[in-house]
N, C-alpha and C positions, 0 to 999 in steps of 0.2 A: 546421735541427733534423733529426735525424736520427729515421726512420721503422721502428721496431724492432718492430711490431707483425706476429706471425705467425700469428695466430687470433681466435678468440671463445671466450670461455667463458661459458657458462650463456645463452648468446644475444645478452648485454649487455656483459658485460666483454672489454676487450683483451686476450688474451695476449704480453706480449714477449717479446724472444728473451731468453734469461739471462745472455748474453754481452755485460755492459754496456761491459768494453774497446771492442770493436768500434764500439758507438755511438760511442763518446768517439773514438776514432781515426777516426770518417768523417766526425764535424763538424770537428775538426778538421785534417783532410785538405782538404776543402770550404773551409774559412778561409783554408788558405795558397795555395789557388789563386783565391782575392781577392785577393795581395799587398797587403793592409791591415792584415797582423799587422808588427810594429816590432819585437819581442823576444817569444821565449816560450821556457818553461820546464816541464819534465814532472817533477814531483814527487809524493812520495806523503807522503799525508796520512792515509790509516788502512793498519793490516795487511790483506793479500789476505782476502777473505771466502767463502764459500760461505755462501747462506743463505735464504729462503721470505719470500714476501710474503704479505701478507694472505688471500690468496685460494688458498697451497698453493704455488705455480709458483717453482719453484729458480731465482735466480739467482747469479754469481759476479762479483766484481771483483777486479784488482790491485792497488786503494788510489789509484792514483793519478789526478792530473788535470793538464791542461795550465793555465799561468797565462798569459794571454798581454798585450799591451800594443803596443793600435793604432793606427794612424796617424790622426792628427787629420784632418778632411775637407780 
């Protein structure tokens, strides 16, 4: 899992970074160097977003996600 957290806010809450690409590309960076992935594919499945979470803090994504398909043990 990737560790995206860059702050506190109000003392209690995490602030992530808003650049949820970058999560997504470091677990799955992290996965192919388990050579445990079998097939994957990078597809988008909403339009690019800019947008606030509950608590105010802007993030953005591309849409997309990796689908992958691993190797049995």
């Amino acid at each position: 899992m990737a560790n995206t957290d860059i702050g506190v806010k109000w003392g209690i809450i995490p602030v992530i970074d808003p650049d949820l690409n970058s999560a997504r590309e470091a677990v799955y960076q992290t996965l192919l160097r388990t050579d445990k992935i079998r097939l994957s594919q990078k597809i988008q499945i909403r339009k690019a977003e800019l947008g606030y979470h509950f608590t105010g803090g802007a993030f953005f994504s591309d849409g997309y996600i990796y689908e992958l398909s691993l190797q049995s043990p």
